[in-house]
N, C-alpha and C positions, 0 to 999 in steps of 0.2 A: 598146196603151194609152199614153195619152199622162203624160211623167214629171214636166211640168212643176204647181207649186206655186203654186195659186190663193191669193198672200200676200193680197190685198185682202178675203178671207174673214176674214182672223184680224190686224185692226189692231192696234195694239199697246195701244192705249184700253179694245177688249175683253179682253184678256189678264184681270185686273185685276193680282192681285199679280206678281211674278216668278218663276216658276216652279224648283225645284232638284231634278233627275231625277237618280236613282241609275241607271245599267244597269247591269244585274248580268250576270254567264256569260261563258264563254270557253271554252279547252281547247284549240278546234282553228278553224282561219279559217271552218269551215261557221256557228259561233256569231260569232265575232269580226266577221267581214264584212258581216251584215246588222245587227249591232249598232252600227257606229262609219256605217251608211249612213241606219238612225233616227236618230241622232243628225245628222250633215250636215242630212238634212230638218226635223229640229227648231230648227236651227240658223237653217235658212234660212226659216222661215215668222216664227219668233219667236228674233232673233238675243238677244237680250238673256238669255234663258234658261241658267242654268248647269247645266252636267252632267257628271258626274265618272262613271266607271266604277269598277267595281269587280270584281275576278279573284284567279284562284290564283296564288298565289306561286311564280316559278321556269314559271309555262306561255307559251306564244307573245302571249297580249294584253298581257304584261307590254314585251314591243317594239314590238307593233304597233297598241295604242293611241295612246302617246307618237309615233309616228309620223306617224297620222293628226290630231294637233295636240292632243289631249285626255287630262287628269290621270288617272291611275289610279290605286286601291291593291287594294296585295295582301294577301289573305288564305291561311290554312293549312288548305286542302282538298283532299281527294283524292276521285275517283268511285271508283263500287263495281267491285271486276275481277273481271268474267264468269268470265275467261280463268282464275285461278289464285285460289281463293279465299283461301288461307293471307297475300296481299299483303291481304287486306281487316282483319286484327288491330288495325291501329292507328287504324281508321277512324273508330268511337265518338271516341276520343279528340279527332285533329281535328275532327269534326263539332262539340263540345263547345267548344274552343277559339277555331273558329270563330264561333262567335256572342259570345265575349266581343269579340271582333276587330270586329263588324259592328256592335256596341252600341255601340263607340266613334267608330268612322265615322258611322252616323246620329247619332250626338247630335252630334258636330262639324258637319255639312253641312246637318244639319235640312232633307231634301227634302219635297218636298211632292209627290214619287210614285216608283215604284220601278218600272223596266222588266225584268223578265227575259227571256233570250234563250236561255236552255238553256246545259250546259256545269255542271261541279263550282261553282262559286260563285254559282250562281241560286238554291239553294234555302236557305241561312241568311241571306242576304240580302231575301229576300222575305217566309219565314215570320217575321224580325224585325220588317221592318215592316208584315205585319198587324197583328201584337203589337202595335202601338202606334197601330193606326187610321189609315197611311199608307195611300193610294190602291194598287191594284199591279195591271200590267196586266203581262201573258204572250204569248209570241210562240210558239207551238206549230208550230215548222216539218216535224213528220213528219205523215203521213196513219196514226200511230198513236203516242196519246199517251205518254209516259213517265210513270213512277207519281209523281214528284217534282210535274213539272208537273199528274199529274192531282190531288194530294194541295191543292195551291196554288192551282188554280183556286176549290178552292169557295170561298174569300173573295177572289178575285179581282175588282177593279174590272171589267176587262178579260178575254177571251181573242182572240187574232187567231190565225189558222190557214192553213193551204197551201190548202186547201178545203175542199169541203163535206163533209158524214156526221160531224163531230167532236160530234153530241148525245150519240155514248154516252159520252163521256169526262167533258163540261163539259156547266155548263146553258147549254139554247139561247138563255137570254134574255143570256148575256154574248157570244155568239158575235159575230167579225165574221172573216168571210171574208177577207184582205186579198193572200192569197199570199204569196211568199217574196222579201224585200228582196233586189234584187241590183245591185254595186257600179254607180254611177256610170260609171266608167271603162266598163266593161263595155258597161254599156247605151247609152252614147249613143257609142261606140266609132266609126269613121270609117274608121281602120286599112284599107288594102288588103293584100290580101295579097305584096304587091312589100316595101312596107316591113318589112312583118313578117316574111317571109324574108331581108331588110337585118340585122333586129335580130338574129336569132340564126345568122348566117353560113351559112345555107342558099341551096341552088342552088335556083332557077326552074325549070320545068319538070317536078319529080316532085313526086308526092304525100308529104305531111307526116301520122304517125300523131301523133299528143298522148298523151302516159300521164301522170294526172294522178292518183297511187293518193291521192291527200286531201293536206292540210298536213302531216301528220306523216309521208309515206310509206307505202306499203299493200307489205309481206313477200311476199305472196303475186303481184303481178303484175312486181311490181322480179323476183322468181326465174324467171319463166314470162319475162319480157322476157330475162333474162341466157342462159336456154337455149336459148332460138331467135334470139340475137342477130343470128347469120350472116346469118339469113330475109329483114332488111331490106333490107341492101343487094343480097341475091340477086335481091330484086322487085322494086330501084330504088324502094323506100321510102325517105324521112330521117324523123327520127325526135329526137320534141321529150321528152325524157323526165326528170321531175320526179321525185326518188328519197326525196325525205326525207334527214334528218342519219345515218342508221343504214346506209343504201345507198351514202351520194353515193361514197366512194371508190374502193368495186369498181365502181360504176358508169363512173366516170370513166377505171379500166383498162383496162375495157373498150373503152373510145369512142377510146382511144389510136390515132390512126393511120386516124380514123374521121369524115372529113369532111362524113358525111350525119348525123352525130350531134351532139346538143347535150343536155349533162346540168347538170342543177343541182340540188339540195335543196329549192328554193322559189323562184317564180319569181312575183315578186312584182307585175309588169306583166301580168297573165293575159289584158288587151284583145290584146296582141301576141300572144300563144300559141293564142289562139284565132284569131286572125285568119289563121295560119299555117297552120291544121290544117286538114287534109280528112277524116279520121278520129280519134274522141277513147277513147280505153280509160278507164275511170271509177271509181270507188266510186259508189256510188248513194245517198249522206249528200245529205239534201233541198235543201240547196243548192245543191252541186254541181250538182242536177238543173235548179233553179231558173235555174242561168247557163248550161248545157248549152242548154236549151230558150229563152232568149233568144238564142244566138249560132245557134240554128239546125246541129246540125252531128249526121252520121250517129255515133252513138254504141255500144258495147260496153262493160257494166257487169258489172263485177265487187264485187256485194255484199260488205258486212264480214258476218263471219258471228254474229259477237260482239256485235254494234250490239242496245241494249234492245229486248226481243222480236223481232227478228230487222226491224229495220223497215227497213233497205237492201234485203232482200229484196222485203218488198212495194213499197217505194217505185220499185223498178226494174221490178217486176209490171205495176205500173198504167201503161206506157209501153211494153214490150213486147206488153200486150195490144194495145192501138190502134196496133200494127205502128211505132212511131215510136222503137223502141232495140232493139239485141239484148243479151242476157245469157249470161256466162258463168257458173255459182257456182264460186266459189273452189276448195274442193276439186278441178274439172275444170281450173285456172287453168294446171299446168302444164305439161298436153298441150295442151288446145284451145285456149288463148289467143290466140297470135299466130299461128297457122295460120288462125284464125277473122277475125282480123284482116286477112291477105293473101288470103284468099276476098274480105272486103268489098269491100278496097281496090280487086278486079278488075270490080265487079259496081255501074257505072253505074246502072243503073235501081233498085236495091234502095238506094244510099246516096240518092238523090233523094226514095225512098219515103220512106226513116227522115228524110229533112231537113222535106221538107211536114209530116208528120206531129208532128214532136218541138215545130214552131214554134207549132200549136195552143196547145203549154198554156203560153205564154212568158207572165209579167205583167212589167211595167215601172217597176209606182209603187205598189207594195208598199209601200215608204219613205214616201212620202207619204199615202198612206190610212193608215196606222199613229198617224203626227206629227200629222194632220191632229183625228182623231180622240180621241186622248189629249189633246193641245191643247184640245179644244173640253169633252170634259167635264172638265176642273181647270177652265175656264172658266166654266162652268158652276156649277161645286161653289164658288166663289170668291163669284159673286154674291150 
């Protein structure tokens, strides 16, 4: 599907007023990256448009807004934790203070719509500007709703989704299909895999695994990677491996001495890391999935297990079914991991199968059906 932005649809005469878009959500790049990629789209149909985001305090969009050229503020939320409920006590609290926080942001910025994207700062932000008769449109990127989002929908302008089946969540008359925003760089990416073996001091010649356990690191495949570390270079694997800030240092001891290795916390050029890879180790966070499935690459996903209603599980389900990913779950992560891995990496015909197959469900301009469409109805509503 082609990425390009039909601007002559959206003069700047029919705009009418100037539009001022909140996006709200963040947490972890799966919310952060298709957030700041609406906005580039928004940017670029109707430049004039201002848009300010809005996040947790102290979380990763707090750098990596600002870096993609666009204001943030932060506010004091924290998500609910699956994992350890006794960390959940002080939750009420910020939720509460939170919205003193969002009251004073909207009445400063005065937008005239409010984008959420998922992540701890989407939902006082959005359920404030219903509150006040703000337009607000929702970016539902799993194939199984969260209660926050599904709480926010029913006065939603908007719902946009990964795909179809989302009527039991939302009503179908707000539905639009649009898939999952995936970055610019990404998609229109060029990179051979020569250069991209330039960029992270890799040899030519052998296959390159990608372990990419999410933006914040995934515990459970960084440990399954550390104990069959030997395995790569035993099978003449090099090995691209993103550890998160909690890993990166025993990772890095690792790799000492370790020329087919490259480690880092966050690897912020991900068009080159994928461009390198012939095999990618995953979390199954919808995003992920969404860039996974535009680069085209034989994949092994390792669910979060903790993810609301376990939705890294299904979302890896529905890709496994139609033969186009393998799965490990977690729990198995630190015997069958990278054994499973050095099975793939031998077996030509079966990574071919997973590559045909995973490129089916790639979308391209997610970003622009998104912009295009929120654009047209404030357009609308303006008249």
């Amino acid at each position: 599907m082609s990425s390009e932005i039909n601007i002559k649809d959206f003069q700047v005469s029919d705009l009418g007023t100037v539009n001022r878009i909140v996006i709200a959500g963040g947490g972890t790049g799966g919310h952060i990256f298709p957030a700041i990629a609406i906005a580039n789209a928004i940017k670029k149909i109707a430049p004039q448009t201002q848009i300010l985001f809005v996040g947790a305090s102290g979380k990763m969009e707090m750098e990596k807004v600002p870096q993609a050229g666009y204001e943030i503020k932060g506010i004091d939320i924290a998500g609910f934790n699956r994992s350890s409920l006794i960390k959940n006590i002080g939750l009420p609290f910020k939720l509460v203070k939170s919205f003193f926080q969002v009251a004073g942001i909207i009445k400063n910025f005065k937008p005239t719509a409010v984008i959420g994207v998922g992540g701890y700062s989407s939902f006082p932000v959005l359920r404030y500007a219903q509150s006040k008769g703000i337009p607000t449109f929702i970016h539902e990127s799993n194939s199984f709703a969260g209660k926050s989002n599904i709480l926010l929908g029913k006065k939603a302008t908007r719902v946009f989704t990964s795909g179809n089946g989302m009527e039991k969540f939302f009503s179908a008359n707000k539905l639009t299909v649009s898939g999952n925003p995936v970055r610019q760089s990404i998609v229109a990416s060029k990179l051979s895999k020569d250069e991209a073996l330039i960029f992270f001091g890799l040899s030519a010649g052998k296959k390159v695994v990608l372990s990419i356990g999410g933006s914040l690191g995934a515990k459970s495949i960084n440990e399954a990677i550390d104990k069959d570390f030997d395995l790569f270079g035993q099978n003449n694997l090099q090995l691209i491996w993103q550890t998160g800030k909690p890993y990166k240092e025993k990772a890095i001891g690792r790799a000492v001495g370790k020329d087919y290795v490259f480690v880092s916390d966050f690897i912020t050029q991900m068009e080159y890391a994928y461009a390198a890879a012939d095999i990618v180790i995953s979390r199954s966070g919808a995003m992920a999935i969404a860039e996974l499935c535009v680069v085209k690459k034989p994949v092994l996903f390792v669910p979060y297990p903790f993810a609301a209603e376990d939705h890294q599980t299904a979302n890896a389900k529905t890709l496994v079914n139609k033969q186009a990913a393998k799965m490990i779950l977690d729990n198995e992560a630190l015997e069958m991991l990278v054994p499973s891995v050095i099975e793939l990496s031998k077996d030509i015909l079966l990574q071919n199968r997973l590559k045909e197959n995973i490129a089916k469900f790639a979308v391209t301009d997610a970003d622009v059906k998104i912009a295009e469409e929120i654009l047209e109805i404030l357009s609308n509503s303006s008249n």
